[in-house]
Every structure is written in C-alpha cells, then in structure tokens.
TORKOL-4160 file (C-alpha; in steps of 0.2 Angstrom, whole numbers, padded with zeros to 4 digits, m for minus):
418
<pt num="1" X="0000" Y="0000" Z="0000"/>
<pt num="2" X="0007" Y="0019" Z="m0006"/>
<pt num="3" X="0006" Y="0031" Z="0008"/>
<pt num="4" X="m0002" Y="0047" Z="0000"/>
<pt num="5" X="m0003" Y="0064" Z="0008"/>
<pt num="6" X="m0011" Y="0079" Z="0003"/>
<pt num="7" X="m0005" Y="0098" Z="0005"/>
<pt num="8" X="m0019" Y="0111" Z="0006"/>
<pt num="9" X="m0010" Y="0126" Z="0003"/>
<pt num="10" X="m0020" Y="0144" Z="0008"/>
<pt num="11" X="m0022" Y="0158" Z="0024"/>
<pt num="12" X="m0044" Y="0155" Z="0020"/>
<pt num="13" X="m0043" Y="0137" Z="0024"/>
<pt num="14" X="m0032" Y="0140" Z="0040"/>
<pt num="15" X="m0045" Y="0156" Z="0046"/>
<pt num="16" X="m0061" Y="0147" Z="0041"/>
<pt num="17" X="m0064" Y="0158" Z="0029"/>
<pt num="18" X="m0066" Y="0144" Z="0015"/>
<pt num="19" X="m0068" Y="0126" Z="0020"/>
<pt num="20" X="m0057" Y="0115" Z="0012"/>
<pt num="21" X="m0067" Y="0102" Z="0002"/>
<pt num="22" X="m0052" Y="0098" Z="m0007"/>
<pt num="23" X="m0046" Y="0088" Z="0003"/>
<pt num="24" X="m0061" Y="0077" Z="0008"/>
<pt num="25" X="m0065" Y="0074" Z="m0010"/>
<pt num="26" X="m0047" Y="0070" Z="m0017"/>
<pt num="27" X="m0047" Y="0055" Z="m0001"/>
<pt num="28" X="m0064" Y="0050" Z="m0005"/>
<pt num="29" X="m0058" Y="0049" Z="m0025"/>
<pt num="30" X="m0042" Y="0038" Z="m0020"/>
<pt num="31" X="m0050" Y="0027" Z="m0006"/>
<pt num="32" X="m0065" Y="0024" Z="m0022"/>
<pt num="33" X="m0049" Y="0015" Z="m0030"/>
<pt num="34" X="m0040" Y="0008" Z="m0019"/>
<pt num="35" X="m0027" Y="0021" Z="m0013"/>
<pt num="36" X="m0027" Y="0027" Z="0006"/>
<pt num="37" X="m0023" Y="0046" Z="0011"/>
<pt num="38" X="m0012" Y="0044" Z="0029"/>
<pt num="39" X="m0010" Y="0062" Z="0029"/>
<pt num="40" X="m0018" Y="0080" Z="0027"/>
<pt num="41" X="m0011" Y="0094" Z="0030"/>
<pt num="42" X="m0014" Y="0110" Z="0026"/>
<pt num="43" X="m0004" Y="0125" Z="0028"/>
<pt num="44" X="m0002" Y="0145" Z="0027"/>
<pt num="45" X="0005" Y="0156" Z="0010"/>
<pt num="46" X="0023" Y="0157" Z="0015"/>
<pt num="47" X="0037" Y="0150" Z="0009"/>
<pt num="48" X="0045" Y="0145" Z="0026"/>
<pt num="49" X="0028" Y="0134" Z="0027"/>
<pt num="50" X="0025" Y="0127" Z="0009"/>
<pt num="51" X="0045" Y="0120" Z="0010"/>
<pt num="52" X="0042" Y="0114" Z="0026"/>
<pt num="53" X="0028" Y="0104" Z="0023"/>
<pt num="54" X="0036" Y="0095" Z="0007"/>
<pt num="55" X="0052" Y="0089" Z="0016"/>
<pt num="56" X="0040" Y="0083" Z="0029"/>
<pt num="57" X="0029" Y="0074" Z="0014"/>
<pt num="58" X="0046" Y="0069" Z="0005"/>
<pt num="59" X="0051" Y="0062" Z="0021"/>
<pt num="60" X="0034" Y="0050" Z="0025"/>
<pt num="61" X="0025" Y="0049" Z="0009"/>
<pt num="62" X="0027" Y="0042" Z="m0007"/>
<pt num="63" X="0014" Y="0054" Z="m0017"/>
<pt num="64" X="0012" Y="0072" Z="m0011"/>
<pt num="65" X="m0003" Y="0080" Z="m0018"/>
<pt num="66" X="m0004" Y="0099" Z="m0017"/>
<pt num="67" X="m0016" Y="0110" Z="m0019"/>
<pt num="68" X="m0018" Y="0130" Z="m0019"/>
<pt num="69" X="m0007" Y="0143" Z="m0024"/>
<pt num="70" X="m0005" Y="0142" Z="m0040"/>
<pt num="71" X="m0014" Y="0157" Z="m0047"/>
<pt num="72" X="m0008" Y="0173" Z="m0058"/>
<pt num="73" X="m0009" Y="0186" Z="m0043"/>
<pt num="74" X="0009" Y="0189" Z="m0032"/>
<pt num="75" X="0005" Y="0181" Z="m0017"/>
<pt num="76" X="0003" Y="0162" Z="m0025"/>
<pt num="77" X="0022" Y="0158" Z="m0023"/>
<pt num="78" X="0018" Y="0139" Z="m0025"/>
<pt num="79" X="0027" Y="0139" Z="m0040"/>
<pt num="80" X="0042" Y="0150" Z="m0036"/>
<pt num="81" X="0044" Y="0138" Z="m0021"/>
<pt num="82" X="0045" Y="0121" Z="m0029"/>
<pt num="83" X="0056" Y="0129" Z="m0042"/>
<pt num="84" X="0067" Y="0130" Z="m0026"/>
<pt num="85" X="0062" Y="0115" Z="m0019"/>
<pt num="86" X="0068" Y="0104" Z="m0034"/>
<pt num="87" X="0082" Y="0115" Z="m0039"/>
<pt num="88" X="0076" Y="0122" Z="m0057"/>
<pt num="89" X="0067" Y="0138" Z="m0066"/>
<pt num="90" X="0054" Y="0144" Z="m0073"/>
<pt num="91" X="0050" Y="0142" Z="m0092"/>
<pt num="92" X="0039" Y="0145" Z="m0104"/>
<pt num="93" X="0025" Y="0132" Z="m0110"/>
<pt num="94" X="0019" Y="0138" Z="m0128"/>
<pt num="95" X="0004" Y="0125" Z="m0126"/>
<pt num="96" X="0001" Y="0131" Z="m0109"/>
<pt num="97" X="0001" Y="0149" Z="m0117"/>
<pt num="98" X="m0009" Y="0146" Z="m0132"/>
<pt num="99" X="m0021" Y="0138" Z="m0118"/>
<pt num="100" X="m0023" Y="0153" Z="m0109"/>
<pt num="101" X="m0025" Y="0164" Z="m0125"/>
<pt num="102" X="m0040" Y="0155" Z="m0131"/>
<pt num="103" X="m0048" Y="0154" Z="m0114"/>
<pt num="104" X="m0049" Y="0173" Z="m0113"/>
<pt num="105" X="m0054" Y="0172" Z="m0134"/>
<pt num="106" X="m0070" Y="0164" Z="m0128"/>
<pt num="107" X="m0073" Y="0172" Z="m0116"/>
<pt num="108" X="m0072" Y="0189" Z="m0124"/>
<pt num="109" X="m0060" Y="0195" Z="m0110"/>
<pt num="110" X="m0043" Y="0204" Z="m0111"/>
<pt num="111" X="m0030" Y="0196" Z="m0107"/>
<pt num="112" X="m0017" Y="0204" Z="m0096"/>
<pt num="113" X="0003" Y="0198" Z="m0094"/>
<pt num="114" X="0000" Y="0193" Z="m0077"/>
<pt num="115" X="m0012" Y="0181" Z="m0085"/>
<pt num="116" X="0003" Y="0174" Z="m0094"/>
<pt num="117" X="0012" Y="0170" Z="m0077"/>
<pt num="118" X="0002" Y="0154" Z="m0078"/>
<pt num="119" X="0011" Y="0147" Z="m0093"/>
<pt num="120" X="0026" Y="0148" Z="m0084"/>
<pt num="121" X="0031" Y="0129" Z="m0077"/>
<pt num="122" X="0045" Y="0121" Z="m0068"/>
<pt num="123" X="0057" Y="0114" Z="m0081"/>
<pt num="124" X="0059" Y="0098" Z="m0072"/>
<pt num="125" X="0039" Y="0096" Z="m0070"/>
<pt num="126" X="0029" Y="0088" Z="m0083"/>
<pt num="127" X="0015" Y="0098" Z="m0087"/>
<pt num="128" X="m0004" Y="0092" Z="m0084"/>
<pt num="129" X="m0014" Y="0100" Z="m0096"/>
<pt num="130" X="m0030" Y="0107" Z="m0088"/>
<pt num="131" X="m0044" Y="0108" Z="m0101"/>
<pt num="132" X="m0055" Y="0117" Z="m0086"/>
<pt num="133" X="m0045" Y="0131" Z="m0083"/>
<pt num="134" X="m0028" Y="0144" Z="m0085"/>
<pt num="135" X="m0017" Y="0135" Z="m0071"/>
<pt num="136" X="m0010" Y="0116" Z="m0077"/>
<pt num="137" X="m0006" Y="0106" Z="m0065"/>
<pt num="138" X="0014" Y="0101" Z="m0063"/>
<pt num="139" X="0021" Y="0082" Z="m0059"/>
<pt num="140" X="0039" Y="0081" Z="m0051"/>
<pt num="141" X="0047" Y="0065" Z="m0045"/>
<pt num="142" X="0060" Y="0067" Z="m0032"/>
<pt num="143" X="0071" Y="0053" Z="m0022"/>
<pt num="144" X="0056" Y="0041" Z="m0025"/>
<pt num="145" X="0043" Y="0054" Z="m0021"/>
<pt num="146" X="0030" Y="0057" Z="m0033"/>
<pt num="147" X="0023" Y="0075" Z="m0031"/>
<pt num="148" X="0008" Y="0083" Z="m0041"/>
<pt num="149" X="0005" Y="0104" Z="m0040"/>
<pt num="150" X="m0014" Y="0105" Z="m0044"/>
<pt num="151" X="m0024" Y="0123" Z="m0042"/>
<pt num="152" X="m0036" Y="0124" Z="m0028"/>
<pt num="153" X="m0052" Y="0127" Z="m0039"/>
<pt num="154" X="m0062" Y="0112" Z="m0035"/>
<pt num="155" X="m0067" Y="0108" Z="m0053"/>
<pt num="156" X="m0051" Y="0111" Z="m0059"/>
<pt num="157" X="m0043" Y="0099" Z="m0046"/>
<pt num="158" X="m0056" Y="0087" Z="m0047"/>
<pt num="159" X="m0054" Y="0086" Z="m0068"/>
<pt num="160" X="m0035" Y="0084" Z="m0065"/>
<pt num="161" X="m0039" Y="0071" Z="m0053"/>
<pt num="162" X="m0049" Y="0059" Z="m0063"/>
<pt num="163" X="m0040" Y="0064" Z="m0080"/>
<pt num="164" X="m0023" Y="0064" Z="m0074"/>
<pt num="165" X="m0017" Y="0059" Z="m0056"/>
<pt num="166" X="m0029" Y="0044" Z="m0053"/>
<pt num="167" X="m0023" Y="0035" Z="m0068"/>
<pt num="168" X="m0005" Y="0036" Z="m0067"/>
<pt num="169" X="m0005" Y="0032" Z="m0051"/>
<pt num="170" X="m0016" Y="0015" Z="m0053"/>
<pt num="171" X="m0004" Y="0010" Z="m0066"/>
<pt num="172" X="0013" Y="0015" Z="m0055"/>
<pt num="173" X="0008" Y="0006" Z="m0040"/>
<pt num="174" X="m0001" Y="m0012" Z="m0037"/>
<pt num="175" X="m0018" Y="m0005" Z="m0034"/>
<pt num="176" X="m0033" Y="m0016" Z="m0027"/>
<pt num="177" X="m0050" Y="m0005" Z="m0027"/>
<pt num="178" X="m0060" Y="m0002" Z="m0013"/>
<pt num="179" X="m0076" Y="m0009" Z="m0011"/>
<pt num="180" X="m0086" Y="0001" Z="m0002"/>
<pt num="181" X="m0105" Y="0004" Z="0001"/>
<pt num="182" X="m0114" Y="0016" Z="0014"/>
<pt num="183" X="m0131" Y="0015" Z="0021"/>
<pt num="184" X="m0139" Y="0029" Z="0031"/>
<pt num="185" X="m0149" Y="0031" Z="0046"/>
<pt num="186" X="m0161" Y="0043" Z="0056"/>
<pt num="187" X="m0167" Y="0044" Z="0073"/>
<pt num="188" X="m0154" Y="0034" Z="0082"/>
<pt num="189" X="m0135" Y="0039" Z="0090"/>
<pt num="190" X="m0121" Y="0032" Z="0085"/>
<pt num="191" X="m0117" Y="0024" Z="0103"/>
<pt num="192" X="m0133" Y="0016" Z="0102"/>
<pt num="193" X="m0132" Y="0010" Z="0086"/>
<pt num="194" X="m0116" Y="0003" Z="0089"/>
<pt num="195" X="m0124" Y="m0006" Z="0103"/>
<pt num="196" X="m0138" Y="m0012" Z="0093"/>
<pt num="197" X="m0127" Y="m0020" Z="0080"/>
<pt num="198" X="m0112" Y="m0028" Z="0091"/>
<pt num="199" X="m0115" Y="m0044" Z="0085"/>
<pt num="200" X="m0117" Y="m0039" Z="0069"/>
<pt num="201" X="m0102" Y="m0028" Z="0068"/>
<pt num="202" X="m0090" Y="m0043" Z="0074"/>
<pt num="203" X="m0095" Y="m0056" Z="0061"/>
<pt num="204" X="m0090" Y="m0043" Z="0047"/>
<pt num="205" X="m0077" Y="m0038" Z="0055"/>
<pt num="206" X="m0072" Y="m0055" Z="0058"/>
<pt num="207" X="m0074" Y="m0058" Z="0039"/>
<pt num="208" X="m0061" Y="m0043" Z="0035"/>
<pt num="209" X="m0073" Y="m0032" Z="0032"/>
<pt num="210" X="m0072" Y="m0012" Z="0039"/>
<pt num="211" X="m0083" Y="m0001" Z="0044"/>
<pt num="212" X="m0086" Y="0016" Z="0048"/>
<pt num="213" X="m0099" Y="0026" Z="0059"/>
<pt num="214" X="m0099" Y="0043" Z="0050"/>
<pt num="215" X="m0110" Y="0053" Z="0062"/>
<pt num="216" X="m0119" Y="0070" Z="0059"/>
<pt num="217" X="m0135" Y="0078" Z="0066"/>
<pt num="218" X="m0149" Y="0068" Z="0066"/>
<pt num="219" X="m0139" Y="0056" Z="0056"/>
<pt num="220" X="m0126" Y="0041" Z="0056"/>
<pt num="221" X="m0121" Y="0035" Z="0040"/>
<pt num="222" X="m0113" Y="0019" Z="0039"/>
<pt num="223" X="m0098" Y="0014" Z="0029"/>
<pt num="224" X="m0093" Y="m0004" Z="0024"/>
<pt num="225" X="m0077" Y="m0007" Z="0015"/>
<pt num="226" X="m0071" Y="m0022" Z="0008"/>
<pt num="227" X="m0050" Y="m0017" Z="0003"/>
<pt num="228" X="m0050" Y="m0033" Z="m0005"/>
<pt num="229" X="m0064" Y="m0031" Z="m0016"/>
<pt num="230" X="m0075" Y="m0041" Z="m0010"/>
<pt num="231" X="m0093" Y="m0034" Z="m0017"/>
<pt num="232" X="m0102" Y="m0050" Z="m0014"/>
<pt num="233" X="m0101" Y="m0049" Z="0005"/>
<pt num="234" X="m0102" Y="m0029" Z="0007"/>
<pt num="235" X="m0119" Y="m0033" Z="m0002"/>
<pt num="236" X="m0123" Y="m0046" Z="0011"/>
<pt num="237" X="m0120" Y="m0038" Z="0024"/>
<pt num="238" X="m0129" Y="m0020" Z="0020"/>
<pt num="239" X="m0145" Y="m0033" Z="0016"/>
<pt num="240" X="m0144" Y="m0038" Z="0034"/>
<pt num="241" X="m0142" Y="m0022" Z="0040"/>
<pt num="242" X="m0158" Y="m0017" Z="0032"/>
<pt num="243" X="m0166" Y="m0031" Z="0038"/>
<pt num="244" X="m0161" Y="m0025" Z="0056"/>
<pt num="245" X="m0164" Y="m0009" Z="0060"/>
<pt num="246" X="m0181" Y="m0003" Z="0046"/>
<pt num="247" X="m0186" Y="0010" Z="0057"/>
<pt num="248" X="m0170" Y="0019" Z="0057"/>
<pt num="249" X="m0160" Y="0014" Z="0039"/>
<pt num="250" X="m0168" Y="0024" Z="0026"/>
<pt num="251" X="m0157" Y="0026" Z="0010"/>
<pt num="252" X="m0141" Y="0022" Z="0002"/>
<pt num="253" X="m0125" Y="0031" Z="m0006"/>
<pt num="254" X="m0130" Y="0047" Z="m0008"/>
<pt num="255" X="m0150" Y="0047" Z="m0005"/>
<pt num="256" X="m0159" Y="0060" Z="0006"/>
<pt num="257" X="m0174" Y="0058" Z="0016"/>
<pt num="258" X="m0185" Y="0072" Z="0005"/>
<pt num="259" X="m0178" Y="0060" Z="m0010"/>
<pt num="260" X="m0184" Y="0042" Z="m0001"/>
<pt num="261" X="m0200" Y="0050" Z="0004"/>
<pt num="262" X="m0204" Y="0057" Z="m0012"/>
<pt num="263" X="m0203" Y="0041" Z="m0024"/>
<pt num="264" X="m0214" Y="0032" Z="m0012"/>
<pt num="265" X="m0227" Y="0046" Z="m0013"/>
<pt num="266" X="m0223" Y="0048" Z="m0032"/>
<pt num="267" X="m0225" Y="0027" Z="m0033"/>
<pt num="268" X="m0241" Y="0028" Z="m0024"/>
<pt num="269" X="m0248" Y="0040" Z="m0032"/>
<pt num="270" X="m0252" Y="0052" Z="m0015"/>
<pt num="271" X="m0251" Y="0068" Z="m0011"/>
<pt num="272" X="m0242" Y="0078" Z="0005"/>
<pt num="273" X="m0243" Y="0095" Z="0012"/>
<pt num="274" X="m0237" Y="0102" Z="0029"/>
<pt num="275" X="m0241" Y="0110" Z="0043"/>
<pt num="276" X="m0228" Y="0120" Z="0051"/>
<pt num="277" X="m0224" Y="0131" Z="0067"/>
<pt num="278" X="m0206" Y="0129" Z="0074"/>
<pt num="279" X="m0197" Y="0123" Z="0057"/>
<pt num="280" X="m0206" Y="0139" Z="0049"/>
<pt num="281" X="m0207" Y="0130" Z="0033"/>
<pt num="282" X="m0192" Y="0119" Z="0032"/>
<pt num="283" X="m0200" Y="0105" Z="0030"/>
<pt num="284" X="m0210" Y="0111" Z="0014"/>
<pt num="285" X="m0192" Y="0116" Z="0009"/>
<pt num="286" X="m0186" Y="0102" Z="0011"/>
<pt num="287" X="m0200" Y="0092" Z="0000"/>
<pt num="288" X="m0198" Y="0104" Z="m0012"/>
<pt num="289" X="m0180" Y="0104" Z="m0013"/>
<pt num="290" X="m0180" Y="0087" Z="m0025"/>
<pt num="291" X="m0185" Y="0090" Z="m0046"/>
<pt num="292" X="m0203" Y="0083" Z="m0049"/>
<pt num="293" X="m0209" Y="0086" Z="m0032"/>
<pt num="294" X="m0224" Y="0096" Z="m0039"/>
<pt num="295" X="m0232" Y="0079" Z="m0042"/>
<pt num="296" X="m0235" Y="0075" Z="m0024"/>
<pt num="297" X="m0232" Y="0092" Z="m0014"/>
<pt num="298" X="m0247" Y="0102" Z="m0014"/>
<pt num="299" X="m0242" Y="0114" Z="0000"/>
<pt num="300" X="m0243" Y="0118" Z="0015"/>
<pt num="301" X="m0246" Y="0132" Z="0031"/>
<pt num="302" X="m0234" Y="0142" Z="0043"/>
<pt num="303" X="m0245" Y="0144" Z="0057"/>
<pt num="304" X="m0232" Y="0151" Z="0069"/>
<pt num="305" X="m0243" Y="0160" Z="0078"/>
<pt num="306" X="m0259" Y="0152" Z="0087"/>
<pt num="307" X="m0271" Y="0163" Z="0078"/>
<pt num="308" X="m0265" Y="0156" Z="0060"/>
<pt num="309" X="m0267" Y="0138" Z="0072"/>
<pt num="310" X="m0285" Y="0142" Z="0073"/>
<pt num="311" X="m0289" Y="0151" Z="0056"/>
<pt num="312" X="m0278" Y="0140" Z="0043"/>
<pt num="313" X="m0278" Y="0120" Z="0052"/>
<pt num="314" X="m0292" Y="0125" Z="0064"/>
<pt num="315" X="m0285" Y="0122" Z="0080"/>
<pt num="316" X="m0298" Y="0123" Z="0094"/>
<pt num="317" X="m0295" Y="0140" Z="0105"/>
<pt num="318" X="m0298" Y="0126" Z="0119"/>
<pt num="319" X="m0285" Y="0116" Z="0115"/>
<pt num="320" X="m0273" Y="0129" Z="0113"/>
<pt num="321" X="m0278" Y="0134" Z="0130"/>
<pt num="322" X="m0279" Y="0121" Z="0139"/>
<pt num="323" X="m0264" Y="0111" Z="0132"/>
<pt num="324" X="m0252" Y="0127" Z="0123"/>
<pt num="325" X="m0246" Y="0127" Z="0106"/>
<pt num="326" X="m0231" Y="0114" Z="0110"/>
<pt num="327" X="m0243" Y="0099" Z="0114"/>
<pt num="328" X="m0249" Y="0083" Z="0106"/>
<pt num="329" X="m0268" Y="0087" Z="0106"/>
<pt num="330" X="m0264" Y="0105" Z="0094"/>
<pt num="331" X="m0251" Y="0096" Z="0083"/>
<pt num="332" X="m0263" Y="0082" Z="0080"/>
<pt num="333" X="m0277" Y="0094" Z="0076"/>
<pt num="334" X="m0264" Y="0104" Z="0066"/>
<pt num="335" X="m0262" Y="0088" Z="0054"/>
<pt num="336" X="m0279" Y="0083" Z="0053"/>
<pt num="337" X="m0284" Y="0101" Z="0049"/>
<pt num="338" X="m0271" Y="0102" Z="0037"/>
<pt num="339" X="m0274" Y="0086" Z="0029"/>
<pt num="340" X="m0292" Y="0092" Z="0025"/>
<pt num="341" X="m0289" Y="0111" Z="0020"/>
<pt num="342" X="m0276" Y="0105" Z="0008"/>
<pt num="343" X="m0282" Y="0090" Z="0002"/>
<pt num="344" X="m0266" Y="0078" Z="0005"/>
<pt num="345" X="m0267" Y="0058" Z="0009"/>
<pt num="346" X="m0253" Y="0064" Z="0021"/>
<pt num="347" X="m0250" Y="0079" Z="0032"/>
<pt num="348" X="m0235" Y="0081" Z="0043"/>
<pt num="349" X="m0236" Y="0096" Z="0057"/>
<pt num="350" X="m0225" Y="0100" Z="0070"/>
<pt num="351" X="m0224" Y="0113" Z="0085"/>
<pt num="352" X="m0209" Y="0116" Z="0095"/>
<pt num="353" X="m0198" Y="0128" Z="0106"/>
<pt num="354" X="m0184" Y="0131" Z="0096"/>
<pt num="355" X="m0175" Y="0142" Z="0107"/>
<pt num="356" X="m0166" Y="0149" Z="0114"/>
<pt num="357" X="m0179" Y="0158" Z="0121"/>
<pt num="358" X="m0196" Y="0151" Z="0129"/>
<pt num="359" X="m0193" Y="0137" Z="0139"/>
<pt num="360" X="m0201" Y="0130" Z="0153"/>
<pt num="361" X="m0197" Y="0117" Z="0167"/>
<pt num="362" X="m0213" Y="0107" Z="0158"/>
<pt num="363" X="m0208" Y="0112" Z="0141"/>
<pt num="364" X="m0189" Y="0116" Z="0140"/>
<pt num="365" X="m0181" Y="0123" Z="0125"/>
<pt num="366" X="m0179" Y="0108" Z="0111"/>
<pt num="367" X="m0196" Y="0101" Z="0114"/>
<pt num="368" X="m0204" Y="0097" Z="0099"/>
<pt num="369" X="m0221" Y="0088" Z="0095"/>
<pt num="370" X="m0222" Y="0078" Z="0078"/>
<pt num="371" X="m0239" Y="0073" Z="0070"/>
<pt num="372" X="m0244" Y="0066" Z="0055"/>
<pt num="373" X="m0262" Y="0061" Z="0047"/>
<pt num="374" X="m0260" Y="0049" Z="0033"/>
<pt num="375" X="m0274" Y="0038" Z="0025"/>
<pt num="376" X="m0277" Y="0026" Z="0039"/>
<pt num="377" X="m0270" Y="0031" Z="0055"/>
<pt num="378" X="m0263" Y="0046" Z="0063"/>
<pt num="379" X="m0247" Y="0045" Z="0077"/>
<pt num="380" X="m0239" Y="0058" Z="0087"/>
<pt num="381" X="m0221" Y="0059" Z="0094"/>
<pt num="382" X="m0212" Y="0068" Z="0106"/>
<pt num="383" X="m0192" Y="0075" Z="0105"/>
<pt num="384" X="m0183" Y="0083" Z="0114"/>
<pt num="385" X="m0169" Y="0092" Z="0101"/>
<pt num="386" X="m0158" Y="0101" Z="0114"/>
<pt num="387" X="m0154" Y="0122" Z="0114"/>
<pt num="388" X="m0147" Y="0126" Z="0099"/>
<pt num="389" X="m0161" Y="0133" Z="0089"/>
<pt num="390" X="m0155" Y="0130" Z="0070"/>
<pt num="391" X="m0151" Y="0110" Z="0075"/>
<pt num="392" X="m0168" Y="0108" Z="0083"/>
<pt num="393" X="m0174" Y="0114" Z="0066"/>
<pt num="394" X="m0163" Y="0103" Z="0055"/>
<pt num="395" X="m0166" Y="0089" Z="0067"/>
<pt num="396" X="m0186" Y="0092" Z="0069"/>
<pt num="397" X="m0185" Y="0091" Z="0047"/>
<pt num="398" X="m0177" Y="0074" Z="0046"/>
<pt num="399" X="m0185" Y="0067" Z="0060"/>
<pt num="400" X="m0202" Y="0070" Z="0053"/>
<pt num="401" X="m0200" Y="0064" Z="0035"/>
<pt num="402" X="m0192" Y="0047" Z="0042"/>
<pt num="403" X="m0207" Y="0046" Z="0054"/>
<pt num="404" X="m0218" Y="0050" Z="0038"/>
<pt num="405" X="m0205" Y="0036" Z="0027"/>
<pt num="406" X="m0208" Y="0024" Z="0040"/>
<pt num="407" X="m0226" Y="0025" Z="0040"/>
<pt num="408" X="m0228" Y="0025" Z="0021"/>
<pt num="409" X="m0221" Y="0008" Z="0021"/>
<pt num="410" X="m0232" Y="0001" Z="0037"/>
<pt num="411" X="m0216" Y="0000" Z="0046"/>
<pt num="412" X="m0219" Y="m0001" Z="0066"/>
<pt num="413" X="m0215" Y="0012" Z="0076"/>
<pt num="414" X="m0215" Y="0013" Z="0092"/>
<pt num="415" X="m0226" Y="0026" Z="0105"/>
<pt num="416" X="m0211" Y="0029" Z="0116"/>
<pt num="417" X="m0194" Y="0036" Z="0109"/>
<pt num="418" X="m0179" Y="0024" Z="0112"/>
C-alpha cells in the first residue's frame, strides 16, 4: 500500500474563511480506487511553510498531492517555491500559453501579462494539461517521491484528478479497489447504534470487512469497506443491515430523506402538504428541494402563531388553551386540519420551542411535538432536540420525514422514543 498525503495550501482554509473540500474529495476519490490518504495537511501562504511541509511529505510519503497557490496574482508563490524545492526555473510552456489565449478568446476578455504567469512551469515538471481552466497542474518526481502541484479550484482539481493523477497512479503502483458501500440512518445515536449492531459488527469484521460510523446531526451514515474487493459480502452484509434496523435505515449512497420519501409518494400515487410552526417552513423546503416534487407536494401552512393555528388547520382556541401550542392534542389537530384544507393523503405538522428563548421546566427549550395524518392512521411523537435553535430545526426536518418514510411503508414504530 502507497502512503499518500495531501497539502492544502492557503491563509482561507487556515482562518475558516473557505472550507477545504479539497481535501475530503481528493481522499474519497483515492479510497474509491483503492489508494489510502495517511496524511492532510494544510498550511499558510509562506514559503517557510510550503518548503516545510514538502520535506515533511518527502520524508513520509510516497505521493504528495498539493493543492492551492497556483494562481496569476503575487501572493501564490507555490510555484516559485517548488522551483526552489527541486532546484530548477521557470519556463515557458507555448501550449500552456496558447491555452490561456483561447480561454480569454472565448470568453471575450482581455487578457493581461499577469495572466501569462500561468504558462510559466517548472522545467523539471511535466505539465498536466488542464482543459477546465488557465493554471495546469505540474508532476515532479524526487528521491522516490512522486509530487503533483494542482490549483485549488475544486473543478479544476477534481478534472486533473480523474484525467490525470488517478490513472497514473493505478498504473505506477499495485492498486486493489476499494469496495465500499454506505447506508444511512435517522433517529438513532451512534453509541446506540453501535450497541444495537455488536454482533453484527464482529461477524463482518471477523470476515475482514471495515466499517465506519460517520455521524452527523440527526444522522449516522454507515460505511462498509471491503479493501480486498470483495462486493459480494459488502452486499450481504448491508442486506442484513436493512433487515435489522427498518425504522432507522432509510437510503443508500448518496440518497436523502426528501428523495426516499418522495418516490414512495410519487410510486403511490399520493399527495403531501405540511403544517408547520417551529421549522417555519423547512420542512415544505425540504419536500420541495427534490426536481418533480410538484407531483405529490401540494403545500402547506406556517402557522407560527396560534391565531394562523385556529384560522388555517383550525385548532380549537380550547385546545390551545388548555394544552399550549407545543402539545400533542394541537399538533394532531394541526395535521388533521391540514390534511383536509389541503387535500393531501398525508399531512406532517409540528410545534416546538426552538430556542433559545421560551422554555419552561414542563416544556424546556428543544421540545418538539411531531404529527402526521396519513390515509389510515394518525401517530404523534415527542423529542426533545436540545438548545441550539438552527439544530432543533434541522433535526425536527429529518425526523419527521423518516417518521412519515416509516409510515408510508407500514413499518412499526414505536409510542415511546428509544
């Protein structure tokens, strides 16, 4: 196995100004054919920093994949540096430059001489021709080391990727590719789910298998990896998994919840609409989020306040009253009364304290109430979502089309939460 590292080279990545999804899609690329990244780093503009992290890469890794710094203005020194690094200078690329002049030619923009710059390459480096933008990318070889310079523009990285960097690499080095498959799940933690699935964990672990609990809010999605290739059991096993845990496994790969939901309502031919307080419409958002969703989202009410309750999903004034907004007897009158102004086979309503203000000792801040009236049956749930307002929302979203997913397809779901 090659021991790759990546280099993230820019002062926005280390601030937080820009997030560096470079580096996450370049691993994701290499694990997806059979190459591991063992390191990341990612470091400032400066020279002292740039030559510092390749001698460390040099010194631990056999391919260094840089990115950043590579553009026309003064303060991307990237190149000026590896010409240091590996003793050389700069020269001239005429296909490089003729490049460049028909990219501004098409554009219908001048081109200035700084623009030029970028046809300037290493002599030692062999060029990567980049047909998605001005800056190619630049290959060295050094004492065994492989290094590849790329820009930092994600589609410009990612075509050289693909186009250039993954095949060499495959070809250089005795490859096996990753066989890999990931299954998602709502409503449950990640301890508990690893508690849930113990014994299933150790038999494909036994068996060689990996996998990975990749958590996020009000999600876990679950990674199995076969480094030998081995697709026949990383399918057996994610068919057991389903089998195990319905109420909580709801897709695949990249699948969302609005997605799932919306070809079963599309398949069956029914209609949704919402009713929404707390998540002020997120939920309809969400629905709507997914091309063709017109054929099953009719629409839906943001009755924040008590009176819209009453007027729009006619909410009795007594059970506001008597039980307040945030209860399970308004929420289920908030579904049902949305069901029948709309005219949906299904109506999802929730009500909740999003925070931070509002709590009470009965009714702290994250308490939410979920609803939803469907064709045969209506159920009610309770959650509580803790105190940060914009994850209660995010969280009250998923949770309620999985409790609508689950009772699509008749799965069970129990009165109390786990």
């Amino acid at each position: 196995m090659i021991n790759v590292e990546i280099i993230s080279i820019g002062d926005e990545l280390l601030i937080g100004q820009t997030i560096n999804t470079n580096a996450s899609w370049i691993g994701a690329k290499l694990a997806e054919n059979g190459i591991k990244v063992s390191y990341v780093a990612t470091i400032s503009d400066t020279w002292e920093a740039i030559t510092s992290a390749l001698q460390e890469a040099q010194r631990r890794s056999q391919v260094v994949l840089i990115t950043g710094g590579l553009g026309p203005t003064k303060d991307d020194i990237t190149k000026q540096v590896l010409c240091a690094y590996f003793d050389t200078q700069l020269v001239l690329d005429q296909e490089v430059l003729s490049h460049v002049e028909s990219f501004f030619i098409k554009r219908n923009r001048p081109m200035l001489e700084v623009n030029k710059m970028q046809a300037m390459v290493p002599e030692v480096s062999e060029v990567l021709f980049n047909e998605q933008g001005t800056a190619p990318g630049m290959w060295f070889e050094k004492d065994g080391t492989i290094f590849v310079s790329m820009p930092g523009v994600p589609y410009e990285m990612k075509y050289l990727v693909e186009t250039h960097v993954i095949p060499r690499l495959t070809e250089r080095f005795p490859v096996k590719k990753l066989v890999q498959r990931t299954y998602l799940t709502q409503g449950i933690g990640e301890s508990f789910l690893a508690e849930k699935l113990t014994d299933w964990e150790n038999g494909l672990r036994a068996e060689g298998l990996d996998l990975a609990y990749l958590p996020s809010p009000g999600m876990v999605k679950l990674r199995i990896s076969s480094a030998s290739g081995n697709q026949a059991r990383v399918t057996f096993y994610g068919e057991e998994l389903k089998k195990m845990i319905p109420v909580y496994l709801y897709g695949e790969e990249e699948e969302t919840l609005p997605e799932v939901v919306g070809k079963l309502l599309k398949s069956n031919g029914e209609t949704i609409g919402t009713v929404e307080s707390c998540t002020g419409g997120s939920i309809m958002a969400s629905l709507t989020s997914v091309s063709g969703s017109s054929d099953y989202v009719l629409g839906g009410f943001i009755t924040y306040s008590n009176e819209l309750k009453m007027k729009l999903a006619h909410v009795g004034s007594e059970t506001l009253e008597r039980f307040g907004a945030v209860s399970e007897e308004t929420v289920l009158e908030m579904a049902a009364g949305g069901k029948r102004e709309l005219g949906v086979d299904w109506s999802i309503s929730v009500s909740g304290i999003a925070g931070p203000l509002g709590g009470t000792d009965d009714k702290p801040v994250g308490t939410v109430w979920i609803a939803i009236d469907g064709p045969d049956r209506k159920i009610s749930r309770k959650f509580l979502f803790g105190t940060d307002r914009q994850r209660t929302v995010q969280m009250t979203v998923l949770t309620a089309l999985n409790l609508l997913r689950c009772e699509i397809l008749g799965i069970n779901i129990e009165k109390k939460q786990d």
